[in-house]
C-alpha positions in Angstrom: 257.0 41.3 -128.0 258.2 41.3 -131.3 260.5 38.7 -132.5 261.3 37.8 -136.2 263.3 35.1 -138.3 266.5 33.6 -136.9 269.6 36.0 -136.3 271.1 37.3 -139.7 273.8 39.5 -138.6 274.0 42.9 -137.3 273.5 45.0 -140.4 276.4 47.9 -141.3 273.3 50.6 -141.2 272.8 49.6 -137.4 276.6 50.3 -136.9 277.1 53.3 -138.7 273.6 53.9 -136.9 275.6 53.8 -133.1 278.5 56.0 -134.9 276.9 59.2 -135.8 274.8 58.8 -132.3 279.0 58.8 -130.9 279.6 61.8 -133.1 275.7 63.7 -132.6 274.4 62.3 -129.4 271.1 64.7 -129.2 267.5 63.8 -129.9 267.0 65.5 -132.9 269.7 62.8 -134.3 268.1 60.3 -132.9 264.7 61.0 -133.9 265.8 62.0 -137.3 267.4 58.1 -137.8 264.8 56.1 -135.4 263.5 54.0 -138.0 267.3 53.0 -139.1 267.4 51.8 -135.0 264.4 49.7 -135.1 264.6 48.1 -138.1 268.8 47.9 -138.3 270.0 47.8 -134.4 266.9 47.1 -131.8 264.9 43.9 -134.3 269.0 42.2 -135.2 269.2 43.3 -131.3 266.5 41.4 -130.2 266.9 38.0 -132.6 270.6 38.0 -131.2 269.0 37.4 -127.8 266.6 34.9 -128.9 269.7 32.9 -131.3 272.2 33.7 -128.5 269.9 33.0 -125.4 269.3 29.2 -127.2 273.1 28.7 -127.1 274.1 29.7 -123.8 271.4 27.6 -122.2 273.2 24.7 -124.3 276.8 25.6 -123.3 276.0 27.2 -120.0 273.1 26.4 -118.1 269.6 25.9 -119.1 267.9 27.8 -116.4 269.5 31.7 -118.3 267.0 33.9 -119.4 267.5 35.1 -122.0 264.1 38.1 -123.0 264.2 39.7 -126.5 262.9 42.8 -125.6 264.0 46.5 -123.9 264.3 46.1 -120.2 264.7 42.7 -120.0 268.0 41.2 -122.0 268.4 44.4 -123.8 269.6 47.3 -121.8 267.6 50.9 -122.2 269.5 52.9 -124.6 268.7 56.3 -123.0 271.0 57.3 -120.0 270.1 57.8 -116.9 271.1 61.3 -116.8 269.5 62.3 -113.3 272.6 62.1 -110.9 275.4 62.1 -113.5 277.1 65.4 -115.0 277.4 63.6 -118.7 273.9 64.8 -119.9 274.2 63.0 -123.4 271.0 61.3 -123.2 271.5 58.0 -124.8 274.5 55.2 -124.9 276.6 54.9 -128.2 276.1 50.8 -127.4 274.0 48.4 -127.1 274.3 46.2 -123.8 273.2 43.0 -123.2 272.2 40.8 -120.1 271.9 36.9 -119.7 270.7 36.0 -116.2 269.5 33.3 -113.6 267.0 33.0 -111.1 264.0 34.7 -109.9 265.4 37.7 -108.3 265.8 41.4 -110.2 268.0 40.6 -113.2 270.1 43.0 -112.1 270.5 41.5 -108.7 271.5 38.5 -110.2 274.7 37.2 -111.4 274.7 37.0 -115.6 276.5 37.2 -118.9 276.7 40.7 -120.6 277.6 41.8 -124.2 278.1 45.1 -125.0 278.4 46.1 -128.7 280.3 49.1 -130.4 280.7 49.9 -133.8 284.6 48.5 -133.7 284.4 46.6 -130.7 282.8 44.3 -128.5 282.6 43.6 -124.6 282.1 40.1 -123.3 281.9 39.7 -119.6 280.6 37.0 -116.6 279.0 37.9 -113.2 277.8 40.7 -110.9 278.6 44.5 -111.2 277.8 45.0 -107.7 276.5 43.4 -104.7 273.8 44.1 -102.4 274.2 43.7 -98.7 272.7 40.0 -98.6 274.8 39.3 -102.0 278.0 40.8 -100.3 277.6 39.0 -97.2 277.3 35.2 -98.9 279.8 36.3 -101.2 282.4 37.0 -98.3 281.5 34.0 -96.4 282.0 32.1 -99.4 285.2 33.6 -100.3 286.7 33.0 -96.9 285.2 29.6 -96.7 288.4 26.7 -97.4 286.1 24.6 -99.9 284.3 27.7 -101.7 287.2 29.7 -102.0 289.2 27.5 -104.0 286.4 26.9 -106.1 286.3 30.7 -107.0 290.2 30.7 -107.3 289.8 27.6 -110.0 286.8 29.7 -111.5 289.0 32.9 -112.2 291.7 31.0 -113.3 289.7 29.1 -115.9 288.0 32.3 -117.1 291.1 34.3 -117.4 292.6 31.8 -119.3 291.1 33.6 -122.3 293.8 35.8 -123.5 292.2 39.5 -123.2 290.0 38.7 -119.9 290.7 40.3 -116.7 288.8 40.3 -113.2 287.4 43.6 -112.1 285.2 44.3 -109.2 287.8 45.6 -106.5 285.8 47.9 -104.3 287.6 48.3 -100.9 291.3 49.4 -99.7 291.2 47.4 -97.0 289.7 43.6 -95.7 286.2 44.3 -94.5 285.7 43.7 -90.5 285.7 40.1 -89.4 288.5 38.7 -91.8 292.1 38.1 -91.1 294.3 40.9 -92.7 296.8 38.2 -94.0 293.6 35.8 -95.7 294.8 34.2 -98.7 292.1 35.6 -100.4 292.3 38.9 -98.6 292.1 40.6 -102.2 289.0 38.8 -103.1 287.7 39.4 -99.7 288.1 44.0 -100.7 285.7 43.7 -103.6 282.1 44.9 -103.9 281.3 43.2 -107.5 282.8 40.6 -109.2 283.2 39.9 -113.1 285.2 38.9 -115.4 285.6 40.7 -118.7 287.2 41.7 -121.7 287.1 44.1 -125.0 287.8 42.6 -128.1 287.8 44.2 -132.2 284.4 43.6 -133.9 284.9 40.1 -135.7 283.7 40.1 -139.3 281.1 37.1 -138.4 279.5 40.4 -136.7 277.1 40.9 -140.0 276.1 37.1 -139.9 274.7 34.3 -137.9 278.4 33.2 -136.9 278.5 35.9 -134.5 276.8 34.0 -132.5 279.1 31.5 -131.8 281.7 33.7 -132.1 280.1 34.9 -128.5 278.4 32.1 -127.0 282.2 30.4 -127.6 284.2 33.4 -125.3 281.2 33.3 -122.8 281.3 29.9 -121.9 285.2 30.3 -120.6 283.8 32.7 -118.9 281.1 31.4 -117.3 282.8 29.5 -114.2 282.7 33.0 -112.2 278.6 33.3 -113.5 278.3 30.0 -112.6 280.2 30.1 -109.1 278.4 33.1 -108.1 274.9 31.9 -109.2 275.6 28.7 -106.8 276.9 31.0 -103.9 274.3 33.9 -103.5 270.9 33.5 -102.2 268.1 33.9 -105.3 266.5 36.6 -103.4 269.6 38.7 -102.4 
């Protein structure tokens, strides 16, 4: 694992690096500019991680993981091209994951980033449940105590003006739950996060960025944090 000095910015190269991939998304591009993704977009990528890692365990919790390195809180940049009918074969973003617990990272409720060249996504929580996950989650959100908790949660994390709660998954209330539940919404969704896109701040090229994150994740953390108390560490 390779992981250099403290976080200096993400440089312009790396930027403009992820725009011509937008405009000429084929291997021969990407071969042709690899050494500008290294050394401009994956080493900022993965001292980010490191710098950004040491702030949300300050702000957030101290049991997130944060792992500088491909696959673990830096998402693959190739697609997955094998059951989709985009064939591009790699991501014009970077994405990154923040999680706790034990389990598959991607079973776990987190904090995810994902970087463009003009904008950034900030974001709390799970993009989809597994059948253990969904069934705490339900019990939870029908639960008196638990429910209100979550309602407090999404209140406090949409409170930051551009964030909005995604997740909604079903057209009607699963089997087992009153019709008219006060949280009947809630109670249709197969995820849960809360999210929002902003414009690329300036502090982007220097260490500021950083806190320029860390600050808009931490409002958003009460859902991470709500769901990382509710679903079993195995689910």
């Amino acid at each position: 694992m390779t992981v250099s000095t403290a976080f200096a910015g993400f440089p312009r190269e790396g930027l403009e690096f992820l725009e011509g991939l937008a405009t000429d998304n084929t291997r021969e591009y990407f071969d042709a500019h690899r050494a500008t993704y290294q050394s401009q977009l994956l080493q900022p990528a993965k001292d980010f991680v490191v710098a950004l890692g040491e702030e949300l365990r300050a702000r957030v919790s101290a049991g997130l993981r944060a792992e500088p390195r491909i696959n673990g809180s830096i998402l693959r940049i190739n697609r997955d091209t094998r059951f989709s009918t985009d064939k591009r074969p790699y991501k014009d973003h970077v994405d990154f994951w923040f999680w706790e617990g034990d389990a598959p990272s991607r079973e776990r409720p987190g904090l995810f980033v994902r970087l463009r060249p003009a904008t950034v996504t900030l974001g709390a929580g799970m993009h989809s449940f597994e059948p253990t996950a969904l069934a705490a989650y339900r019990a939870a959100v029908a639960d008196e105590a638990a429910g209100r908790t979550l309602e407090e949660a999404l209140a406090a994390a949409t409170a930051l003006r551009g964030a909005t709660v995604g997740g909604l998954a079903y057209k009607r209330v699963p089997r087992g739950f009153a019709t008219d539940h006060p949280r009947a919404e809630l109670l249709r969704h197969g995820a849960l996060y809360v999210s929002g896109e902003w414009k690329l701040p300036r502090a982007v090229s220097g260490p500021a960025f950083v806190g320029w994150a860390a600050e808009r994740l931490e409002r958003l953390a009460p859902v991470e944090r709500w769901l990382t108390a509710t679903l079993p560490d195995g689910s």
